[in-house]
N, C-alpha and C positions, 0 to 999 in steps of 0.2 A: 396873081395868086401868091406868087414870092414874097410879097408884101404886107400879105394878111394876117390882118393881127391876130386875129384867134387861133391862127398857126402859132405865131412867134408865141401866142401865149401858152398854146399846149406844149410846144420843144420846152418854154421857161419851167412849167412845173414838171415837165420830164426829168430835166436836168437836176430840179431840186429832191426831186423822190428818188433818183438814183446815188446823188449825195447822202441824203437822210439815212438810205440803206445800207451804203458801204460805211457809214459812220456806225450806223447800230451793228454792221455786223464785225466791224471792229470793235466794236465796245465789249459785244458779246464773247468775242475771240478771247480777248484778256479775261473771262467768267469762267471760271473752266469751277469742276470740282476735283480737286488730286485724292489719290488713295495711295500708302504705301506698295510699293513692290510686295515688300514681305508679307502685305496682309491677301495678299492672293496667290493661291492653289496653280493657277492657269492668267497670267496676266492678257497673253493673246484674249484667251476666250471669254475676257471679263469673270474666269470662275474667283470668289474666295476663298479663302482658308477658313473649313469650316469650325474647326476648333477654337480659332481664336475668335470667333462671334459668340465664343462663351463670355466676354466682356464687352459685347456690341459692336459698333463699326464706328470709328474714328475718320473723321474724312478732314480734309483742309482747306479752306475758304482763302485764294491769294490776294492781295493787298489792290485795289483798286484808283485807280491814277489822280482821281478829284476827290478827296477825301471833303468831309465837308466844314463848314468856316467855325471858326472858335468858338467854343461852348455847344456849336450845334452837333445833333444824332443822327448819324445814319444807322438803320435798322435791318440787320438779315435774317430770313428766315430760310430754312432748310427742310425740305418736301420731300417725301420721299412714295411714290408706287409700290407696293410691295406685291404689285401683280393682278391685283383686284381693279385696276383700272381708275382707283382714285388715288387723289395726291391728299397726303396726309402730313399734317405739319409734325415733326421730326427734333428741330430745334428751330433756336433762336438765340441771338445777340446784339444788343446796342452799342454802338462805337461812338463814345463823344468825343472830339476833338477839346485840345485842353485850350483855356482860354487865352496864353501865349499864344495861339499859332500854331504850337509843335507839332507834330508828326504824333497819330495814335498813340495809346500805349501797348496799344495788344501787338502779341510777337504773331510775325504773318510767315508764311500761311497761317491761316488762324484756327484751331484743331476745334471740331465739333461731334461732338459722340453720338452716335444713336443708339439706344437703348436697345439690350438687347431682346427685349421683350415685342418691340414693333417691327424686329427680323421678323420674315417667313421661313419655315421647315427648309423650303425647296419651293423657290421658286425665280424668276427672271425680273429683277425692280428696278427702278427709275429715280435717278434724285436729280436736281436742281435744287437752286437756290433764287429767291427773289432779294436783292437789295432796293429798298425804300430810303431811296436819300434823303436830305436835311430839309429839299423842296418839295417832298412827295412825290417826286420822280420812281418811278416803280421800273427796275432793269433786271429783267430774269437770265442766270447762266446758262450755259449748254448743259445741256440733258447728260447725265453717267447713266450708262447701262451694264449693270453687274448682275453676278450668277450667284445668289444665297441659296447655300447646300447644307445645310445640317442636321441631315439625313443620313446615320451611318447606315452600311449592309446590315440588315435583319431588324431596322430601325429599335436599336436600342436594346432591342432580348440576345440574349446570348446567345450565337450560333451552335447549330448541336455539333456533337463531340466526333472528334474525326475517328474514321474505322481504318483498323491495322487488319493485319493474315492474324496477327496471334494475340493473348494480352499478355505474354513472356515472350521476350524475343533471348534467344540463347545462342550456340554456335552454329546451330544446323540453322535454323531462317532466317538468322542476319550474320552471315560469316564477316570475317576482315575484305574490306574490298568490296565490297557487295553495294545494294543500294535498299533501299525498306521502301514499299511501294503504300502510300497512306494517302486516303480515300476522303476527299474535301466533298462534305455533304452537299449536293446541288442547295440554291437558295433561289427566290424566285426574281427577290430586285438586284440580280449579278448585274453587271456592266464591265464588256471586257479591257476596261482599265483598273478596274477593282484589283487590290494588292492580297497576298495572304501572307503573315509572319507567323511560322509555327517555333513555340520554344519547348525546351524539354527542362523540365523543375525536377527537384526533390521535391516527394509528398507531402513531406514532414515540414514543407517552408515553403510553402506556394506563395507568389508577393504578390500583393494586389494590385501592381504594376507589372506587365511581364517585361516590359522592357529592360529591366534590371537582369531579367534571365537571360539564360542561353539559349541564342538565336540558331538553329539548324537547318532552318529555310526560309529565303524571301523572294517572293518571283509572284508573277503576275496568276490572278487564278486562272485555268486551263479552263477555253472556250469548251462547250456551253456552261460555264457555271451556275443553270440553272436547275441543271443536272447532275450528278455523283462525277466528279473526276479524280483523277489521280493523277500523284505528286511522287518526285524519288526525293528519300532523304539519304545523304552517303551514310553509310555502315559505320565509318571510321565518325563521324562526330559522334552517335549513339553510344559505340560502341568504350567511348575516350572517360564515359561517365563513370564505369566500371559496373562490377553488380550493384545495384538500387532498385529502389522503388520510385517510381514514378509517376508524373504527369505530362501527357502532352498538352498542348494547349494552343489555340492561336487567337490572331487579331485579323478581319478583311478590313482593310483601308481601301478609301473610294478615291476619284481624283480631285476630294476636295479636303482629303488629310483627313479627312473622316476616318477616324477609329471606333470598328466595333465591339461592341460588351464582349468582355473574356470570354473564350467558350467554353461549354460544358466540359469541364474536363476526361480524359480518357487515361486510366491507368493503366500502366504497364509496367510488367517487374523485370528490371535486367538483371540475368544470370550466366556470365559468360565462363565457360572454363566448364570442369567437370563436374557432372550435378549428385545430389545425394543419390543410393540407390544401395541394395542388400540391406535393407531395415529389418530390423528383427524383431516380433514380435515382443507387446511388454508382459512384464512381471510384474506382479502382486505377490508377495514369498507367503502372505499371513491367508492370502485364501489357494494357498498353494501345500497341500491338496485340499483345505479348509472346510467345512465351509466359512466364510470372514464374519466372526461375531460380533456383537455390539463391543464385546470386551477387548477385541482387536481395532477400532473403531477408538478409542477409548485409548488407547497408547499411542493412536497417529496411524493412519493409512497413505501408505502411497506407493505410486507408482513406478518401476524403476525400469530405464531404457537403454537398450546396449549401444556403442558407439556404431554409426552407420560408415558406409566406407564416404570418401570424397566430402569429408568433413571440412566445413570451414567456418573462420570465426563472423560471428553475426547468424549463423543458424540460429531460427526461434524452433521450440516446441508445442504443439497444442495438445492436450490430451484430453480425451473424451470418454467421459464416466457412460454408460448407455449412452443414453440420449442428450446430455448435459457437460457442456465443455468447462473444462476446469480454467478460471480466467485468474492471470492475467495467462498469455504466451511468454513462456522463459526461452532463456539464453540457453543453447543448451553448449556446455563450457567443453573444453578439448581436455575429455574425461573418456574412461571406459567405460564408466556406465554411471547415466543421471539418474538424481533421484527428483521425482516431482510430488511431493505431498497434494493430498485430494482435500480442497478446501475450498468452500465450509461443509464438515463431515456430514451436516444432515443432507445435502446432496444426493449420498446414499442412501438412503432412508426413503430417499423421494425415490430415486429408483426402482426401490425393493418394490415401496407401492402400500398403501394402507391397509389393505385389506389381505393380502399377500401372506400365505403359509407356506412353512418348509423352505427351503432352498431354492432359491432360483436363482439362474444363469445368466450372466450380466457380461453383454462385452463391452471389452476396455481396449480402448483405439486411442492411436497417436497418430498425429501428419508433423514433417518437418517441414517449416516455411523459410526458405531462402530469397530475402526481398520481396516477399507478401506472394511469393508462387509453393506453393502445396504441393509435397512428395509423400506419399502414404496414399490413405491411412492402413498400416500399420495395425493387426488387432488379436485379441486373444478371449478367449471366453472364460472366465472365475464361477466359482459357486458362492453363493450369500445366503446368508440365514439371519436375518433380525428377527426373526416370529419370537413375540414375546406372550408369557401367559395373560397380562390383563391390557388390552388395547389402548392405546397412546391417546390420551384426549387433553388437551386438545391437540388436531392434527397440522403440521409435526410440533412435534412437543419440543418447550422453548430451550431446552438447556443439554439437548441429544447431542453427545450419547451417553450424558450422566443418566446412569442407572434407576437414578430412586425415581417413584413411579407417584404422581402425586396421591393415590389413592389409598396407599399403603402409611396410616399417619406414624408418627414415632411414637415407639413404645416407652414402657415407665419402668423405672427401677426403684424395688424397697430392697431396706436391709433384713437380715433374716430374722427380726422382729416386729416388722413392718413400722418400726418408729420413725424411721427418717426414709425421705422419696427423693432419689436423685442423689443421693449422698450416703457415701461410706465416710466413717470414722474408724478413728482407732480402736473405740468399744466392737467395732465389728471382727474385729482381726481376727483372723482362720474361719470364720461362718462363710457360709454363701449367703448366696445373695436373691433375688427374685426379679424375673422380669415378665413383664406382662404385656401383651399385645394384641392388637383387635384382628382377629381372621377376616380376610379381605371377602366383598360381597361377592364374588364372583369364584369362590373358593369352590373346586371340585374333589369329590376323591382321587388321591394320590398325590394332591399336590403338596410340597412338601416346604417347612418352612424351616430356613437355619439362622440360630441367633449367633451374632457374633459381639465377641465384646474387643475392646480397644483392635480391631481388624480381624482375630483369631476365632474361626467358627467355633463355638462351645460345643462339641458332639454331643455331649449326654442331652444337648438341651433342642435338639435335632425333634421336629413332631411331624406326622402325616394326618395330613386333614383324613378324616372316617364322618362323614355324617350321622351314621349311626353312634357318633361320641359327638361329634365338632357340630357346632350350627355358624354358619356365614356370617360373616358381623357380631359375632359375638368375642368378648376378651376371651385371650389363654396366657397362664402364667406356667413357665418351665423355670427352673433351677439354675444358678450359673455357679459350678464349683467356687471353691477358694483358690484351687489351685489356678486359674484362668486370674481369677482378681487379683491371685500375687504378680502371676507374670505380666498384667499388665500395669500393675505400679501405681504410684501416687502422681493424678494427674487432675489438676482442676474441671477440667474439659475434657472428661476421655469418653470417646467416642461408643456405644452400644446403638448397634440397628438389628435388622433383620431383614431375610433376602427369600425371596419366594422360589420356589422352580416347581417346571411340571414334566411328569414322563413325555419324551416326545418334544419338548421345547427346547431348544438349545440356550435359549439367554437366560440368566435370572434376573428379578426386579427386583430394588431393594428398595428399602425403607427410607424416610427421613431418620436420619440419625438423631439419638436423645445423647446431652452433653450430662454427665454423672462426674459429681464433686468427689474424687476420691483420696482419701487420707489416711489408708486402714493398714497399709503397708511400711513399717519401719525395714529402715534398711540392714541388711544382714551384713558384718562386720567381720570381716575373717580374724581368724586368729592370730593374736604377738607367736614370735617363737625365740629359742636360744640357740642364737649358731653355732654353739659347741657343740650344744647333746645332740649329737645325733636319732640318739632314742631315748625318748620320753619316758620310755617305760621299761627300759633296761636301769644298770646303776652308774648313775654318768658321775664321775668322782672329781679326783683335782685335776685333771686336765682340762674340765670344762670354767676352769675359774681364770680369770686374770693373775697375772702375779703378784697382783696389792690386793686379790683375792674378791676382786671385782668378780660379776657376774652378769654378760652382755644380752641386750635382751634386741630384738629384733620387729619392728612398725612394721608392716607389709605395706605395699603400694597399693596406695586408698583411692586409688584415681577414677572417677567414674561414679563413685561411690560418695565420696566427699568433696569438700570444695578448698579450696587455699581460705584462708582465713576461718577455716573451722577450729574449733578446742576439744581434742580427747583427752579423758583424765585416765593414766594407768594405773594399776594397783597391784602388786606384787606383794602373796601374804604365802609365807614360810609357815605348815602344820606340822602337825606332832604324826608321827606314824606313818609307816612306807607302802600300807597296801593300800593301792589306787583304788580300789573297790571300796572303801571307807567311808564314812560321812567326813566330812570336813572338819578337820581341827585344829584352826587356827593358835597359833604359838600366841600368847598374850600380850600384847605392847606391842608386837615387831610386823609390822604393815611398812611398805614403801609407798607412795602415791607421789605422783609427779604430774603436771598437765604440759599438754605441747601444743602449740600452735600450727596446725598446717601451712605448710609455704614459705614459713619460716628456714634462716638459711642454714641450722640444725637440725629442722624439723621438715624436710620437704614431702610434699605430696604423696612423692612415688616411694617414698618408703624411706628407712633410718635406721642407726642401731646406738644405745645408748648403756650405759652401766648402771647397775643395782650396787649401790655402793654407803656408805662403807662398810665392808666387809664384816666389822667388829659388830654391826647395828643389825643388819639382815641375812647376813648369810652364816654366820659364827653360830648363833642361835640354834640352827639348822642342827650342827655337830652335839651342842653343847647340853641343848632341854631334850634331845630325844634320844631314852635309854638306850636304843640300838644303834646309837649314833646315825640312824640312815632317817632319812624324813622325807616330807613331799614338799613342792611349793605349786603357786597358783599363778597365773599371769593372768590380763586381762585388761581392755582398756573401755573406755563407754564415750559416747557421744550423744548429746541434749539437743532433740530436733525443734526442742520448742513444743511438742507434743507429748514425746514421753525421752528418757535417758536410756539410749540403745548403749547393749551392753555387747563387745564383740564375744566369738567363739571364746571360750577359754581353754589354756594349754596348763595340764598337771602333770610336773615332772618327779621321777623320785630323785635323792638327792644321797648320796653317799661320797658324801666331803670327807674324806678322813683318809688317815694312811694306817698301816698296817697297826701303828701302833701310838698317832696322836691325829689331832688335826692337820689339815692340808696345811704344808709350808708355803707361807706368803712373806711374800719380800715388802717395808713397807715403803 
């Protein structure tokens, strides 16, 4: 039996099968697949890093002992399980030996990426590699068994927002020292290796990375995290922020570096130190005891609030028309008392309500916000009165609280011969004038209609609707004295409307304004004087003369009246005969006339004095043609508007130039 060959022959192929195996499983030994350290989460557990399979998985293929003969390829390909029980090719590379002989060119390990699109979410994969040598020898590595997670907590939706005791935390529920007990919403795929990082932001600057922020807790989430648990945050980080406005926020990290989507954020406003409080009711002065009319509306409404105690800087204010918050929220500044304008005025309007008579009561509230936490509101109740006689259309009306009502059209102006519409002249000067206006449809008895010219109501030209006179929609023309068209001047564009009211209504409506071309009014020129004579009309003799027997005459300040660069022409004419009650009677030949330039630097503006000279030429005459030796003289000066030549007042003095017993002694 010892002998038997087909013993020896079965030991001979024993011994080659157990060769053949310890050879391949040498061969296989050196097949290995490597993965970096750093690309995994858990190296023990075969977990990866789930975050960086956002650029796929990199593995390494080590250099293998027989590479194959010059010029020829060997071929690897890279398989990979992703869990589903099939091997799916992954990659591929050909390695040709160069035709010296040399050694590859590829750098070994040789890196192979797989896509990260043929990863699984979450699941347990398999890779090898099979090398196809130069002879078609087909040698597959050992098997990698890795953990693809990339799956964060709440997969991808934002975990909801963690719950506090309060959404202001102040000095009573998070003192110094303390801890803040905040409430991590259960989730259902927790794993008690799952991490939580809460940070706390400004509102105003939330980054779309919280890791930039301030971190105030990291610790693992509290067993059952599939359930509501709670966390301590210390006081003193919170508290280190100061007062603000804020966000908490966090991140659950898995144990595979898995970060989940930002969470829903949770505001909270910090208020540490002494908070507002003794807020005083606001003020409105214009409906105080009011009621506030459109016409107060009309110069600006607002608000005013007293200083509260435990003021500090960064207080905002809100303040609240009824129903309707006045936007933006102000500063409210380290003042005793703010003022907040109510804007946009028709605000009010909308308040009152459209349909709305009489007065009604409107409360006006204010809150003070420290870091987006609300103290008030703060309120008081006003009286309002918009009721207007003819209702607002369209609702609200675009241009509230301008008065003119568009239904009420602009009236027309003739002069008091009806030749010219919209225009006064100088042929008009001292007449009145005519206006005319269409009585509104809606016109009742009593209601009363006032015409105003250049702003100034015309009383005389005041009318009461009477239907028994008046029909609705029909023209009426009243009167507008002279005296009204004087005082309103010469103006290209001078303004005439008309303004409605009714007993019982408190607004009035007014008209479109009609623009009236007026030129009818020359300007009135005060009168020259002589700064000697004190009286004009006593006998002013040689003391009022110069000593070269000059006679100084006096421009009044023209300012307001005339302009620099104007020309008045004077005239100073010496008559025969001392009784001021007289007709005029010019001495014959002897006129002075002189012109002066306004602005000029003899001639200024604001007035001047000049001499009547020479003595022998105009004022001698005075003594010498008139038999009582006493005479009158005239002054007077005119200015050419382009229109007509305005002549100022004129000043008639008497003149008793003489001495007891010759003419006034003049030195020359």
């Amino acid at each position: 039996m010892a002998n038997d060959p087909n013993r020896l022959q079965r030991q001979m192929a024993s011994t080659d099968y157990l060769k053949m195996r310890n050879q391949h499983r040498a061969n296989i030994a050196d097949m290995v697949i490597e993965i970096k350290d750093e690309d995994y989460a858990d190296k023990t557990a075969g977990l990866l890093n789930g975050p960086k399979l956002i650029d796929g998985l990199t593995v390494y293929i080590p250099s293998w002992p027989n590479p194959p003969a010059p010029k020829e390829t060997d071929k690897v390909t890279l398989y990979l399980d992703n869990g589903s029980g099939r091997w799916d090719e992954v990659g591929y590379h050909e390695f040709t030996r160069p035709a010296d002989g040399g050694p590859l060119p590829e750098t070994f390990p040789f890196a192979m990426t797989i896509d990260t699109n043929a990863l699984p979410d979450d699941a347990t994969c398999i890779l090898k590699y099979i090398n196809l040598d130069y002879t078609d020898w087909e040698t597959e590595s050992q098997q990698a068994t890795v953990i693809c997670d990339r799956l964060p907590p709440y997969k991808h939706i934002p975990p909801s927002e963690l719950k506090l005791v309060a959404d202001y935390l102040d000095d009573d529920n998070l003192p110094a020292g303390g801890n803040l007990n905040v409430t991590v919403p259960g989730y259902p795929d927790w794993k008690p290796t799952d991490k939580i990082a809460i940070y706390l932001v400004d509102a105003a600057a939330i980054p779309e990375d919280p890791s930039d922020a301030e971190l105030v807790f990291f610790d693992n989430v509290p067993a059952p995290g599939v359930n509501d648990t709670t966390v301590q945050i210390p006081a003193d980080k919170i508290r280190a922020f100061g007062d603000a406005e804020c966000v908490f926020l966090y991140v659950l990290i898995d144990s595979a570096q898995n970060p989940s989507a930002v969470s829903v954020h949770k505001a909270v406003g910090l208020t540490f130190g002494p908070l507002p409080e003794n807020l005083k009711p606001p003020k409105v002065p214009q409906a105080d005891p009011g009621p506030l009319l459109i016409e107060d509306v009309g110069r600006g409404v607002s608000v005013w609030i007293d200083k509260y105690d435990n003021w500090k800087a960064g207080d905002k204010v809100r303040v609240t028309w009824g129903g309707t918050e006045i936007a933006p929220d102000l500063d409210f500044l380290n003042m005793l008392t703010m003022e907040v304008p109510v804007r946009p005025a028709v605000l009010m309007l909308e308040e009152y309500g459209q349909t709305t008579t009489g007065t009604k009561t409107t409360a006006v509230s204010y809150q003070i916000f420290r870091k987006g936490r609300p103290f008030g509101p703060e309120s008081a109740n006003f009286p309002v009165n918009f009721e207007v006689p003819i209702p607002w259309v369209p609702w609200p009306p675009v241009d509230w609280p301008d008065p003119v009502h568009p239904s009420l059209l602009a009236g027309e102006v003739k002069n008091f011969d009806d030749s010219r519409t919209n225009e006064l002249t100088r042929a008009d000067k001292g007449q009145s004038a005519k206006f005319t206006f269409t009585w509104h449809a809606t016109a009742i008895n009593d209601d009363v209609v006032d015409c105003f010219w250049d702003g100034t109501p015309v009383t005389e030209a005041q009318v009461t609707f009477d239907d028994s006179v008046h029909t609705a929609g029909d023209p009426h023309t009243v009167t507008i004295p002279w005296s009204y068209i004087k005082a309103g001047g010469n103006n290209k564009e001078l303004p005439v409307h008309y303004q409605v009211q009714r007993p019982g209504v408190e607004n009035d409506l007014h008209s479109a304004p009609i623009d009236v071309d007026v030129n009818a009014i020359a300007v009135e020129l005060p009168a020259a004087s002589f700064p000697k004579i004190d009286n004009p009309t006593g006998y002013p003799g040689c003391r009022s003369l110069e000593p070269d027997g000059a006679l100084k005459v006096r421009i009044p300040d023209l300012t307001g009246l005339l302009n620099a660069g104007d020309t008045i022409s004077f005239v100073f004419i010496p008559m025969i005969g001392d009784d001021l009650g007289s007709p005029e009677n010019p001495i014959p030949g002897v006129k002075f006339e002189k012109d002066f330039v306004l602005g000029d630097s003899a001639s200024p503006l604001t007035g001047f004095d000049f001499d009547v000279t020479p003595y022998s030429t105009y004022i001698k005459p005075l003594y010498d043609l008139n038999p009582s030796r006493r005479g009158r003289a005239k002054i007077q000066y005119f200015f050419d508007d382009g229109t007509e030549v305005v002549g100022s007042a004129a000043l008639v003095t008497r003149t008793a130039f003489h001495s007891p017993a010759d003419e006034c002694p003049i030195t020359p």
